[in-house]
C-alpha positions as CSV (number, residue, x, y, z in Angstrom):
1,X,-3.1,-9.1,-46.6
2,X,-3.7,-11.9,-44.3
3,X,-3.5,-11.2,-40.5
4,X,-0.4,-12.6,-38.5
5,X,-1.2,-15.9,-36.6
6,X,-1.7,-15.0,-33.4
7,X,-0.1,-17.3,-30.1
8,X,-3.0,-18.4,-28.7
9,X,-4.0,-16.6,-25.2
10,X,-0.4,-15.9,-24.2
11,X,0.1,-12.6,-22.7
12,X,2.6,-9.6,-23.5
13,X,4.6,-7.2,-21.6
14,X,3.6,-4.1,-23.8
15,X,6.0,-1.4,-21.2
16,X,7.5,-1.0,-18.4
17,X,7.9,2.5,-16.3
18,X,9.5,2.8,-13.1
19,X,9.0,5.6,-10.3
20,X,12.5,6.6,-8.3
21,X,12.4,8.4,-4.9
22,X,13.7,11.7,-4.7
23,X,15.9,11.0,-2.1
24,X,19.5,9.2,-2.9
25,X,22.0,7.4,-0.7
26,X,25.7,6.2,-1.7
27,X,26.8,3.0,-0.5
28,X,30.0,4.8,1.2
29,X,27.5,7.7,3.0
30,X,25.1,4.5,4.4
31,X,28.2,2.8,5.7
32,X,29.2,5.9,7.6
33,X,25.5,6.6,8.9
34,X,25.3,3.0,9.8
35,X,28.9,3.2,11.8
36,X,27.4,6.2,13.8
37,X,24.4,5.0,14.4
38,X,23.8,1.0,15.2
39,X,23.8,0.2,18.4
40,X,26.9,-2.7,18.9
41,X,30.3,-1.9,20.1
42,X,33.6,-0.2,17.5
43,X,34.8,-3.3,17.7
44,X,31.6,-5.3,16.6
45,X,30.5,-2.6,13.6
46,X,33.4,-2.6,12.2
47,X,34.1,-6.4,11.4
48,X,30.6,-6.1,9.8
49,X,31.2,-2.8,8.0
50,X,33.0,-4.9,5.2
51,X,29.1,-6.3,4.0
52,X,28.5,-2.6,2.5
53,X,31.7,-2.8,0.4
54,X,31.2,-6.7,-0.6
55,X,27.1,-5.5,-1.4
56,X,27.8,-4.7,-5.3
57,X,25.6,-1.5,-5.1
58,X,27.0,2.3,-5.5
59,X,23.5,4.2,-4.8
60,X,20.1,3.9,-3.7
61,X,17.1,5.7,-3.9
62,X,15.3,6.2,-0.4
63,X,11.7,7.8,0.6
64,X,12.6,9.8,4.0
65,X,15.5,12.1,4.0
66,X,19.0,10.4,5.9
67,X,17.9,12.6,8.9
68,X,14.5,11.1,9.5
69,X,16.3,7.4,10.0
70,X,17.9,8.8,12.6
71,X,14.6,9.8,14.3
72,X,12.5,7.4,16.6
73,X,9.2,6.4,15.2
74,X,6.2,4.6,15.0
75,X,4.1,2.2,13.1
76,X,1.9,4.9,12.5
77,X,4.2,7.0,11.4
78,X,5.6,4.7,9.3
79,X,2.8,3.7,7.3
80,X,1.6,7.3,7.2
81,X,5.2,8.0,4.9
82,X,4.5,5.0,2.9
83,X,1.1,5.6,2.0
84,X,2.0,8.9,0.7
85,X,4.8,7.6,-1.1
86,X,3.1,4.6,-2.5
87,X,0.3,7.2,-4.1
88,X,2.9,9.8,-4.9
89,X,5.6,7.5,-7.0
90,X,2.9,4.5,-8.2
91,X,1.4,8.2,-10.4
92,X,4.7,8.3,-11.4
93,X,5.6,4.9,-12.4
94,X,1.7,4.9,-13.8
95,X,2.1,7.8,-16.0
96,X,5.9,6.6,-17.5
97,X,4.5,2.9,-18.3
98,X,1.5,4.9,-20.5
99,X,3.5,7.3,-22.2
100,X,6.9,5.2,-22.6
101,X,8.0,6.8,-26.2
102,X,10.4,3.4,-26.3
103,X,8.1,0.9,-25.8
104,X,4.5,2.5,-27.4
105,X,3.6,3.9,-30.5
106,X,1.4,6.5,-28.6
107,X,0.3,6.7,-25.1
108,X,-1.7,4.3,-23.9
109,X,-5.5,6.8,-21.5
110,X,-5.6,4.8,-18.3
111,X,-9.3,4.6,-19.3
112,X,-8.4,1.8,-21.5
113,X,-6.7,-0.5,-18.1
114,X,-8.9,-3.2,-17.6
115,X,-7.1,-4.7,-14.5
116,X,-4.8,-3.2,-11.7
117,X,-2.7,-5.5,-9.7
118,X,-0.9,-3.8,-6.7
119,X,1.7,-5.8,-5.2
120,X,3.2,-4.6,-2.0
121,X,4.7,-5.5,1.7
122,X,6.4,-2.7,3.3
123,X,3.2,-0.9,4.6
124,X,-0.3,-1.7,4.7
125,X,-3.9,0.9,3.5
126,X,-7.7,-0.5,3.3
127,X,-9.2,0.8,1.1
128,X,-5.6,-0.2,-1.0
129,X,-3.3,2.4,-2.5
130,X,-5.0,0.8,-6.0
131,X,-8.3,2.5,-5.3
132,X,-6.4,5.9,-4.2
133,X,-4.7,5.8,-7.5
134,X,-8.0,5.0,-9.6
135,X,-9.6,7.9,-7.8
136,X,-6.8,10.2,-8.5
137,X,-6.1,9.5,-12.2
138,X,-8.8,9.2,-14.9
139,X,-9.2,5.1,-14.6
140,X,-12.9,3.4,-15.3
141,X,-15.1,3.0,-12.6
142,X,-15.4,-0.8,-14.2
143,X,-11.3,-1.4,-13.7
144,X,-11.0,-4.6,-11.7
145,X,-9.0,-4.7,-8.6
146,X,-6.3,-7.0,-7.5
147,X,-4.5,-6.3,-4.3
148,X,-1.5,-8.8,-3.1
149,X,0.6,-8.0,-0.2
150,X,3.2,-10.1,1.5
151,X,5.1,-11.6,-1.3
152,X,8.0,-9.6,-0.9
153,X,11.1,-10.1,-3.0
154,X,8.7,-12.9,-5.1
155,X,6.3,-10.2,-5.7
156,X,7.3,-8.5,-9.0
157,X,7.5,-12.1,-10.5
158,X,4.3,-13.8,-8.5
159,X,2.8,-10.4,-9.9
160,X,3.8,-11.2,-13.7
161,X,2.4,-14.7,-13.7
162,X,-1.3,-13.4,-11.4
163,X,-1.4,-10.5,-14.5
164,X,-0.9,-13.1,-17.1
165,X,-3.8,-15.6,-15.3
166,X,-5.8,-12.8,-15.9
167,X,-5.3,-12.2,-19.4
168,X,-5.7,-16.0,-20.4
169,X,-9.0,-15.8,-19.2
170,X,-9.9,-12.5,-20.6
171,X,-7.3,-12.0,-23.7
172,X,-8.9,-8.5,-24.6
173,X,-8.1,-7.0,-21.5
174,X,-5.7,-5.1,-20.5
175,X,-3.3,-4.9,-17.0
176,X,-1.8,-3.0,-15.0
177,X,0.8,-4.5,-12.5
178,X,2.2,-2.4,-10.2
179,X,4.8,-2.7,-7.6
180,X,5.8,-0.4,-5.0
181,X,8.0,-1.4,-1.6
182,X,9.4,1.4,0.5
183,X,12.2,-1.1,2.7
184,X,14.0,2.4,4.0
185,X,11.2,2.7,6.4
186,X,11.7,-0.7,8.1
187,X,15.1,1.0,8.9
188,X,15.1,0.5,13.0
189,X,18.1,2.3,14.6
190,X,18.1,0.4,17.6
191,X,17.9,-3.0,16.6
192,X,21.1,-4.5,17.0
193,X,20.2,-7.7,15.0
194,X,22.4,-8.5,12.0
195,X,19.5,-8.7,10.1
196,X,18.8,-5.1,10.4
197,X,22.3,-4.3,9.7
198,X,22.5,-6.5,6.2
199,X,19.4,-5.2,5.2
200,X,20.7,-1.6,6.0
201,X,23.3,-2.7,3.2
202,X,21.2,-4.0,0.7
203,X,17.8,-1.9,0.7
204,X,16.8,0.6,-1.5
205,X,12.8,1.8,-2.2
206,X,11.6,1.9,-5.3
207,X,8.1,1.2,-8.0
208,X,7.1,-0.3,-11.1
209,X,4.5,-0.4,-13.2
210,X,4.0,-2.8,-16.4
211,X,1.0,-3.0,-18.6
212,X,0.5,-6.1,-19.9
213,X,-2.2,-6.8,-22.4
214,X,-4.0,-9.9,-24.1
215,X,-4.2,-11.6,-27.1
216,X,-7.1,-9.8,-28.0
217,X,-6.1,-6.4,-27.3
218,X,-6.7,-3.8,-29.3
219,X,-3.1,-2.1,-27.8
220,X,-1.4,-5.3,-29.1
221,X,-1.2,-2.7,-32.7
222,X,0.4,0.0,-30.3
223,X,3.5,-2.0,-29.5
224,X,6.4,-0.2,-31.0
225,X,8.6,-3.9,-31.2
226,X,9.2,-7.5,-30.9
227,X,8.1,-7.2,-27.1
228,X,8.4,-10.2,-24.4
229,X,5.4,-12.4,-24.0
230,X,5.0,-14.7,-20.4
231,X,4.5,-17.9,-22.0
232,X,5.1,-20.3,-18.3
233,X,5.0,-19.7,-15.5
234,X,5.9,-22.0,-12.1
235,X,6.1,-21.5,-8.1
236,X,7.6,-23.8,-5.7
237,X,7.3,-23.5,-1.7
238,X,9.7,-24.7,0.6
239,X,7.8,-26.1,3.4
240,X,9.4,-25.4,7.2
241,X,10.9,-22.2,5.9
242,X,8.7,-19.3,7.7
243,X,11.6,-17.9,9.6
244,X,14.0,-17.5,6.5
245,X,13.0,-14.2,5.1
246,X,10.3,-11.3,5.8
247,X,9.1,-9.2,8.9
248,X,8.5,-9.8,12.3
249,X,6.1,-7.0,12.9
250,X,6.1,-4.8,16.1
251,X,4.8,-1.6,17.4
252,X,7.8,-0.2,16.2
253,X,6.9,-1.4,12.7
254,X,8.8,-4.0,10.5
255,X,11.8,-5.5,11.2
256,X,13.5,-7.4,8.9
257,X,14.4,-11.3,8.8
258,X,16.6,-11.9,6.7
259,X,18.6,-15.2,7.2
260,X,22.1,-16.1,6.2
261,X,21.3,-19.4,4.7
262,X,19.4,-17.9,1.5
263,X,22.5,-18.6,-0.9
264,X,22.9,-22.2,0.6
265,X,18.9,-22.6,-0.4
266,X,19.8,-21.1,-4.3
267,X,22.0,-24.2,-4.5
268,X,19.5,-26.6,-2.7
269,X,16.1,-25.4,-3.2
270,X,16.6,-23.1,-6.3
271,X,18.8,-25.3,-7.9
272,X,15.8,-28.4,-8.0
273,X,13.0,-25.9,-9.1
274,X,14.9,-24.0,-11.9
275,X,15.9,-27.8,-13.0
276,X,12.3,-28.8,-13.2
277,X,11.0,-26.3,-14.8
278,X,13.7,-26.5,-17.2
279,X,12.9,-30.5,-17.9
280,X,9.0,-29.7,-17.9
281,X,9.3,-27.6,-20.5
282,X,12.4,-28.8,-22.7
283,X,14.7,-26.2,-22.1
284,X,18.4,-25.4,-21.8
285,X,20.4,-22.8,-20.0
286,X,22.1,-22.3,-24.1
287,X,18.9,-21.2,-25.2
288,X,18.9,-17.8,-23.0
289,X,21.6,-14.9,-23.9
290,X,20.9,-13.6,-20.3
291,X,19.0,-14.2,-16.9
292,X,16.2,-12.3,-15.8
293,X,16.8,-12.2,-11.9
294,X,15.8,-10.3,-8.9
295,X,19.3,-9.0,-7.3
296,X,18.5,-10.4,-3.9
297,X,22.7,-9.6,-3.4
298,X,25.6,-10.4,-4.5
299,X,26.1,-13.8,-2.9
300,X,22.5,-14.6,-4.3
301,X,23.4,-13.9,-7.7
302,X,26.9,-15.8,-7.4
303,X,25.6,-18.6,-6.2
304,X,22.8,-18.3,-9.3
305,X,25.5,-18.3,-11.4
306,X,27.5,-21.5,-10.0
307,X,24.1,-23.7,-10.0
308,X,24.3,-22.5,-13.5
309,X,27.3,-22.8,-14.5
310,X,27.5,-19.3,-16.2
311,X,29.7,-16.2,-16.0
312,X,28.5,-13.4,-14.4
313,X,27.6,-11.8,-17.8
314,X,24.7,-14.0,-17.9
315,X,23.2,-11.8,-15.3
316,X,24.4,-8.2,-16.4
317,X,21.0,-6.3,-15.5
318,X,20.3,-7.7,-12.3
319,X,24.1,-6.5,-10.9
320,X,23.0,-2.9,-13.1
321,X,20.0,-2.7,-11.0
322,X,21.8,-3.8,-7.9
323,X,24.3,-1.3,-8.7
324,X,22.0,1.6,-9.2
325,X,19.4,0.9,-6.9
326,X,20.0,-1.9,-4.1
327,X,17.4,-4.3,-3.5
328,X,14.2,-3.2,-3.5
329,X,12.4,-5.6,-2.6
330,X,9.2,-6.6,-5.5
331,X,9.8,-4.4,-7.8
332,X,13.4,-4.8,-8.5
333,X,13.1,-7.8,-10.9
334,X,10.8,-5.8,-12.9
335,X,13.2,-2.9,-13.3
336,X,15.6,-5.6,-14.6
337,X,13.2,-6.9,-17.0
338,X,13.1,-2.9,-17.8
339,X,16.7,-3.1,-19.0
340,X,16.6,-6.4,-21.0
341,X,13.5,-4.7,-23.0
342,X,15.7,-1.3,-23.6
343,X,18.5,-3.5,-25.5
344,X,15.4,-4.5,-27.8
345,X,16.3,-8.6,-28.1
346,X,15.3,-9.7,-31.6
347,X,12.6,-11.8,-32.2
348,X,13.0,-15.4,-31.0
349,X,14.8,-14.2,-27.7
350,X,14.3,-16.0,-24.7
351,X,15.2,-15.7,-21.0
352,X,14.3,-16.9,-17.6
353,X,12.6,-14.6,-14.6
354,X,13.3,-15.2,-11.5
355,X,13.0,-13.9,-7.8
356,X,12.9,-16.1,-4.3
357,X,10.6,-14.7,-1.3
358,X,9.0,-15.3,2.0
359,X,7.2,-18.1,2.8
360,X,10.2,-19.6,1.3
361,X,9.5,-19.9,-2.1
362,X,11.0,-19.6,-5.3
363,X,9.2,-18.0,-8.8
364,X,10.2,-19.0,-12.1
365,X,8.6,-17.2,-15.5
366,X,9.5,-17.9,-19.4
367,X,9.6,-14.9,-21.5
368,X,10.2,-15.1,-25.0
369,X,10.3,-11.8,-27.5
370,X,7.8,-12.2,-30.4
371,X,6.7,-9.6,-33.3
372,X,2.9,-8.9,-32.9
């Protein structure tokens, strides 16, 4: 029988696993801690209490217990939690990508990962939490590293699209792309800024791991079905836009920046990207049953879906993943990409990913689902 026609050095996303902190938070429980705790007046808290109810999100998965947020501490102790956690929950993620019975005919030995990519921005480790986890589970000593920190919301898509560069120029390799982002530890009790009180509303920590292999691959047979392969990707970077979103970084730790103008810049700035891209490559919102987009909100994702002019259907795993887990920063896109692949979109599917990020800038990647 003659072999398939292969696509050419396109990469796929062979599986996804995810690893969820232990520690869980309803939306109505972080309101109350947050009316106790931040330090503005009754009077003030209250007319800002309404942004945990208008958030979209019923539960999130934290690092820390409740109790330590309401402890003083510093940088060091910070990053001592997410180091730990980054090693602890990246093994987990690590070892339910491999052995995903969904996604994978068998399990996938981490002897057979060519590449890891560790995308991160909510603490900081040299030697990286990639070489901790290579030294902890049975990875080759020949595995290629790839740290990337500071990407932040943009990472779990900037992450995609570095993981397929790779596998264009080596299409029998293998990767590993793995995003971890523990926001509950930015947490700053006394920092009255409304940053630090929206992002008390939205954040959740969480990790992902995808493997990704080439065209070449010998785990292209171990792909259980029609699975989604990056075929474009595209950045764009808002110049003069530093001070819309990330951290300002002080002995205290991180402090958030988020600014309010974000959904403004989804009509403006997203709005001319996402129609580029769209012209470049001769494509129409029609073509895609649903939107692959980080869940920076809810006002993010509505004004997505007016630039669009879609329903909010369009964007039913993003508000699944917002509902479940908040906004985790990188690797929330990836966990929505999780939930696309678990409905099992025939062959011939295709969908835009999406996620915005510091810097400012905006990442766009073309999946479409093909039999291999």
């Amino acid at each position: 029988m003659a072999k398939k026609k292969r696509d050419g050095t396109v990469p796929t996303i062979a599986s996804i696993g995810v690893g969820i902190p232990k520690y869980k938070i309803t939306q109505s429980d972080a309101r109350e801690f947050i009316r106790t705790i931040f330090p503005r007046s009754s009077h003030q808290i209250e007319r800002l209490l309404p942004v945990f109810e208008h958030a979209s999100i019923e539960e999130r998965q934290i690092a820390v217990p409740v109790e330590w947020l309401k402890e003083e501490h510093t940088f060091e102790d910070r990053n001592r939690c997410y180091i730990q956690a980054a090693i602890n929950y990246a093994e987990m993620a690590i070892e339910d990508c491999l052995h995903h019975r969904h996604f994978l005919k068998q399990p996938v030995h981490e002897r057979e990962i060519d590449c890891m990519i560790f995308v991160s921005s909510t603490g900081i480790a040299t030697p990286s939490i990639d070489a901790e986890l290579i030294n902890n589970l049975p990875f080759s000593g020949n595995i290629t590293r790839i740290p990337i920190w500071g990407l932040g919301c943009a990472g779990g898509a900037s992450g995609l699209a570095r993981a397929a560069d790779y596998l264009r120029a080596h299409p029998d390799a293998n990767v590993l792309l793995i995003n971890a982002e523990f926001c509950s530890l930015s947490f700053q009790k006394n920092d009255h800024r409304k940053s630090n009180f929206v992002g008390s509303a939205l954040f959740g920590d969480g990790v992902s791991c995808v493997l990704m292999t080439g065209d070449d691959s010998k785990l292209r047979e171990n792909i259980k079905h029609a699975a989604p392969k990056v075929t474009h990707s595209s950045s764009k970077f808002k110049k003069d836009g530093l001070a819309i979103m990330g951290w300002d970084i002080q002995n205290s730790g991180f402090h958030v920046i988020f600014s309010k103008s974000i959904p403004k810049l989804v009509e403006s700035f997203w709005s001319e990207h996402i129609n580029e891209f769209l012209h470049k490559y001769k494509l129409k919102i029609g073509e895609f049953p649903f939107f692959v987009a980080h869940p920076g909100g809810k006002r993010v994702l509505e004004a997505m879906e007016q630039v669009l002019n879609v329903s909010r259907d369009f964007f039913t795993f993003s508000y699944q993943v917002l509902k479940s887990h908040g906004n985790m920063s990188s690797p929330t896109v990836i966990y929505v990409l999780k939930k696309a692949m678990e409905t099992f979109p025939d062959a011939g599917t295709k969908s835009l990913l999406s996620a915005l990020g510091p810097g400012f800038s905006s990442e766009l990647t073309l999946l479409e689902w093909k039999e291999l």
